[in-house]
C-alpha positions in Angstrom: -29.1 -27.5 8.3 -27.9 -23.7 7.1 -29.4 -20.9 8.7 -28.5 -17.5 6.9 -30.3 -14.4 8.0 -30.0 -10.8 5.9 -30.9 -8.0 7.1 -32.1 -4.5 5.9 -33.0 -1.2 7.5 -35.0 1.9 5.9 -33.4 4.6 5.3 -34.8 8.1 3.3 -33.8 11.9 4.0 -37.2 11.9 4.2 -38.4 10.0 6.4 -37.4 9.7 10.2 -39.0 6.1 10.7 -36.5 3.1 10.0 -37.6 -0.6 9.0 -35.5 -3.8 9.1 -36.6 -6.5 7.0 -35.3 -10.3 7.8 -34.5 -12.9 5.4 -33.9 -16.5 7.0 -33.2 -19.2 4.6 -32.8 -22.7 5.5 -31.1 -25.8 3.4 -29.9 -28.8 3.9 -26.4 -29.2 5.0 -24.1 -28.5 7.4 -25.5 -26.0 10.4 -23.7 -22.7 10.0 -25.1 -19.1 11.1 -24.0 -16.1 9.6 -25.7 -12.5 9.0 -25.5 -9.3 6.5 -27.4 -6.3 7.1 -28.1 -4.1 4.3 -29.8 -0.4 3.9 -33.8 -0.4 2.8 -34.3 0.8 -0.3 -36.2 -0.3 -4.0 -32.8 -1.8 -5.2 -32.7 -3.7 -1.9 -36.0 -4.8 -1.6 -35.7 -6.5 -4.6 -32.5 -8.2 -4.5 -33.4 -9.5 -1.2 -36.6 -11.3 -2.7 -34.8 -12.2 -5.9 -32.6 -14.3 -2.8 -35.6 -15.4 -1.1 -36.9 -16.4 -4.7 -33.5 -18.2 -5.6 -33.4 -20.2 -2.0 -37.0 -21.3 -2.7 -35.8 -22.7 -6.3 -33.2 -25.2 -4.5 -35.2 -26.4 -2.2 -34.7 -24.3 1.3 -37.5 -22.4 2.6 -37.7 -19.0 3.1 -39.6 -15.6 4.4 -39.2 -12.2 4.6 -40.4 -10.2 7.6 -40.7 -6.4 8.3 -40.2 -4.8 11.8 -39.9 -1.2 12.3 -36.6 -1.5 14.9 -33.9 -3.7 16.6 -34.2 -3.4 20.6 -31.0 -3.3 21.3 -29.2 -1.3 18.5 -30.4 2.4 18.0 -30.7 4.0 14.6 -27.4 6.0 15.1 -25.9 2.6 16.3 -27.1 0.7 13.3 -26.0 3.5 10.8 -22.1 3.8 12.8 -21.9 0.1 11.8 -22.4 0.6 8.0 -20.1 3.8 8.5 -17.3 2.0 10.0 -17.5 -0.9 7.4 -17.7 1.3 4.3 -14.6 3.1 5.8 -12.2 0.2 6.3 -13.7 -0.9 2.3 -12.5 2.5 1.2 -9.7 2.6 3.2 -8.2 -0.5 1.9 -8.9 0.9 -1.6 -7.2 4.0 -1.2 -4.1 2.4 -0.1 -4.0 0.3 -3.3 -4.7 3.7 -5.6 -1.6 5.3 -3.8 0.2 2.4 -4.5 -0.8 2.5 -8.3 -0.5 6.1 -9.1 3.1 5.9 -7.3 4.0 3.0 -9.4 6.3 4.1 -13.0 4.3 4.5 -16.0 5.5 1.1 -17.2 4.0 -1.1 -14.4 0.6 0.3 -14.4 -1.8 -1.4 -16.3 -5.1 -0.9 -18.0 -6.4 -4.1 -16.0 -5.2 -2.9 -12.3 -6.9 0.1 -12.6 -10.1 -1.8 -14.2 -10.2 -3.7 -11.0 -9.7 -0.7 -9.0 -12.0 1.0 -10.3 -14.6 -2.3 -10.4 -13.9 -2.5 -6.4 -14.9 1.0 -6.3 -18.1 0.5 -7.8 -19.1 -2.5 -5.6 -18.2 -0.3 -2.6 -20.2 2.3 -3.5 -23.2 0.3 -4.0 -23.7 -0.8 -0.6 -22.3 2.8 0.7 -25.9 3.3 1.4 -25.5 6.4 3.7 -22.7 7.9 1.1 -19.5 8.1 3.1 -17.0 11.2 2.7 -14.2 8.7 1.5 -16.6 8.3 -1.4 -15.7 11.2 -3.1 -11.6 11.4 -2.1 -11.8 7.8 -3.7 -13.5 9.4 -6.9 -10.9 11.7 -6.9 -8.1 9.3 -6.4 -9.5 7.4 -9.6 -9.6 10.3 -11.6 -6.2 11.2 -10.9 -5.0 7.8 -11.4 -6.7 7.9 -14.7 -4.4 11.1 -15.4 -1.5 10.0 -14.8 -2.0 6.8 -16.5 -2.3 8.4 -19.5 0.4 11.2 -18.7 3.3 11.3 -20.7 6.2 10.4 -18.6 7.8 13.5 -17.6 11.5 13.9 -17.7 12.5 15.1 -14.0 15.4 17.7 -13.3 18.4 15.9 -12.1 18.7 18.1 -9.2 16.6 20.7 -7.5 17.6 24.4 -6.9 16.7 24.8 -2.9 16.6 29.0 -4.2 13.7 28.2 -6.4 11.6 26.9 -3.5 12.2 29.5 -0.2 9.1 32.2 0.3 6.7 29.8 -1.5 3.0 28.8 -1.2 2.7 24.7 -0.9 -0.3 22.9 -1.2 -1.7 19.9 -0.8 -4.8 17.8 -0.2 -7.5 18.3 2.4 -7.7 16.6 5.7 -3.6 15.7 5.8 -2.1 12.5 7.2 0.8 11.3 8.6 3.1 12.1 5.4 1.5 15.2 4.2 1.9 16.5 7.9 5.5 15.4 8.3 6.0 17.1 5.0 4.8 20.0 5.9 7.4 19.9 9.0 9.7 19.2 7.1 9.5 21.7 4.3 9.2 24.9 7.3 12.4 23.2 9.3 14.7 22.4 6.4 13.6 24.0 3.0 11.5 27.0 3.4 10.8 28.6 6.9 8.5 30.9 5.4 6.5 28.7 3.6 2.5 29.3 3.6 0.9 26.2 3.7 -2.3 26.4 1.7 -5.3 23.0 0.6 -6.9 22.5 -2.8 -8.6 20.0 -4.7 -6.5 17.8 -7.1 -7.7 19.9 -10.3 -7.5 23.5 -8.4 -3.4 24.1 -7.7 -3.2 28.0 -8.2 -0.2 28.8 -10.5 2.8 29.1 -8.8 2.0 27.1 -5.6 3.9 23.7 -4.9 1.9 20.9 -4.8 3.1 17.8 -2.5 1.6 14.7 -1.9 -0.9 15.1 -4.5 -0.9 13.0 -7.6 -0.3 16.1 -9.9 2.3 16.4 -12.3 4.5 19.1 -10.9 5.6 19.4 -7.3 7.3 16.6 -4.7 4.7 13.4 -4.3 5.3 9.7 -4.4 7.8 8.4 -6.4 8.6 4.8 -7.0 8.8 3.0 -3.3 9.0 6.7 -1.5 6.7 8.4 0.6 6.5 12.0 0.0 8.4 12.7 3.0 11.4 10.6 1.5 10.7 12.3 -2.2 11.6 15.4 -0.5 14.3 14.6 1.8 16.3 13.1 -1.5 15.8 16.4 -3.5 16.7 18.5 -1.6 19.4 16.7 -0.5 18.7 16.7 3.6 21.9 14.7 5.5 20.4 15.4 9.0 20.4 11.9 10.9 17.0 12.5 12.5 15.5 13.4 9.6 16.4 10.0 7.9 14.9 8.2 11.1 12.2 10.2 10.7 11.8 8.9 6.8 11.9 5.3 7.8 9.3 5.7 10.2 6.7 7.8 8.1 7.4 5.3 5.2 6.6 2.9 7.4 3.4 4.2 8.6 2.1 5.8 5.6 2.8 2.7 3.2 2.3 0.0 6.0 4.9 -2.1 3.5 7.3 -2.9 6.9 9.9 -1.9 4.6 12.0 -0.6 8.1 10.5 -2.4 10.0 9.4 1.4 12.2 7.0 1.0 14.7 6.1 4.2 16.0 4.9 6.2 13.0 1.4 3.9 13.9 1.1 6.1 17.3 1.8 9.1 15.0 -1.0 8.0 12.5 -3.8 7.2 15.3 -3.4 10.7 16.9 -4.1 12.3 13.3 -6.7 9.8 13.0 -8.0 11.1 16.0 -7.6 15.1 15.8 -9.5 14.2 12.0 -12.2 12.3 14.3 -12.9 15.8 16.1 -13.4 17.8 13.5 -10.4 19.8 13.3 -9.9 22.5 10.4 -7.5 21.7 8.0 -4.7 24.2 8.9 -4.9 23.7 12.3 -4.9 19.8 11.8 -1.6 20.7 10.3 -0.1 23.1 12.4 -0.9 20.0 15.2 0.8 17.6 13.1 4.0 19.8 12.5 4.1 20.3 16.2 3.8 16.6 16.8 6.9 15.8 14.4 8.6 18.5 15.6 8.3 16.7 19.2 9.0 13.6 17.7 12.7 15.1 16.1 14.1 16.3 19.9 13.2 13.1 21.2 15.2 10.9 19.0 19.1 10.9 19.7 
């Protein structure tokens, strides 16, 4: 015998009351227990007892109960849980739109994206209490898009360091491990008076330069590097710490294992966890500059 129980809970702007309704189906078979707990709502309600329905039709038995609360998981509890799933969903697919869009023209194709994109879509379905990655993953697509159907761009053989001192560089909101080392490394070895300023993909002001954004000018990902390592080739940076430095924010920003780095995952959990708090973007960055800036005196 299969026991397979779904749950739902209510949820409105609205409304302040929550509801769970409980499907248990029961076949024939092998006994085996498993759960899924879904959001409330019209679409819900019906594909539950289109389920219920379907069961029925091959002979298990079914019902569908409504209570008004779990005793042992609050509301916030309950709503955490569909957070933190949604988050590791769009956190999986954000990683594999990084990967794409820093992939040469010639290996992206129309049906990776398509997929991509389909993913997306199923996500966002059961992202019933609309999670913030939501949107950065809509933005990711559209910039994916973009450069997909960019032109390939002829890049300078070498970079003038002149034409980058005194400048404004921008980048993405709520910055990570390589847009923070970046950033670090930009003030320490390219520009010490650079202004460090955040912008949507579609909103770089004229004259600022962009990194890690997928944006046609500016430093980003490019083939197997990290923006960190993008830069540290241009502009041609020898220091010995700095390269340690590459391998381990390749590492940690990539998750590939390509040097096999450990610690850029301690570097990435405190940024995880200053981004947790709330912190504003420049000072989220200022932090993270700091911490790599720590991290550079302690190697040898």
């Amino acid at each position: 015998m299969a026991v397979a129980d779904i749950y739902a809970t209510d949820q409105t702007r609205e409304q302040e009351s929550r509801g769970l309704e409980k499907v248990a189906t029961v076949r024939h078979g092998a006994t085996r227990q498993f759960g899924l707990l879904v959001a409330w709502d019209s679409g819900q309600r019906r594909t539950i007892r289109m389920a219920a329905t379907a069961i029925r039709k091959y002979g298990g038995d079914a019902s569908v109960v409504h209570v008004k609360s779990i005793d042992n998981i609050s509301t916030p509890q309950l709503i955490g849980r569909f957070a933190e799933a949604r988050a590791m969903d769009y956190q999986d697919l954000i990683r594999e739109l990084e990967k794409f869009i820093a992939m040469p023209q010639y290996e992206r194709g129309v049906g990776k994206l398509t997929r991509l994109r389909s993913r997306f879509q199923e996500i966002v379905e059961v992202d019933f209490f609309e999670s913030p990655l939501q949107k950065w993953v809509a933005e990711l697509l559209a910039s994916a898009d973009a450069r997909h159907s960019a032109k390939p761009k002829q890049l300078p053989a070498k970079v003038n360091p002149n034409d980058y001192k005194n400048r404004v560089w921008i980048t993405r909101q709520r910055p990570g491990v390589d847009r923070s080392a970046s950033a670090w490394l930009i003030q320490r070895f390219i520009d010490p008076k650079a202004r460090f300023a955040f912008a949507p993909e579609d909103q770089v002001p004229s004259g600022a330069v962009p990194f890690d954004m997928f944006h046609v000018e500016g430093f980003g990902h490019r083939g197997d590097d990290c923006t960190f390592e993008t830069l540290q080739k241009d502009f041609r940076i020898r220091d010995a710490k700095v390269k340690v430095i590459a391998e381990i924010i390749h590492d940690a920003d990539l998750c590939d294992e390509k040097f096999g780095r450990k610690e850029g995952l301690g570097i990435d959990g405190v940024l995880k966890g200053w981004a947790r708090q709330g912190v504003p973007d420049a000072g989220f960055l200022q932090r993270g500059m700091q911490l790599m800036e720590g991290l550079y005196h302690s190697l040898r």
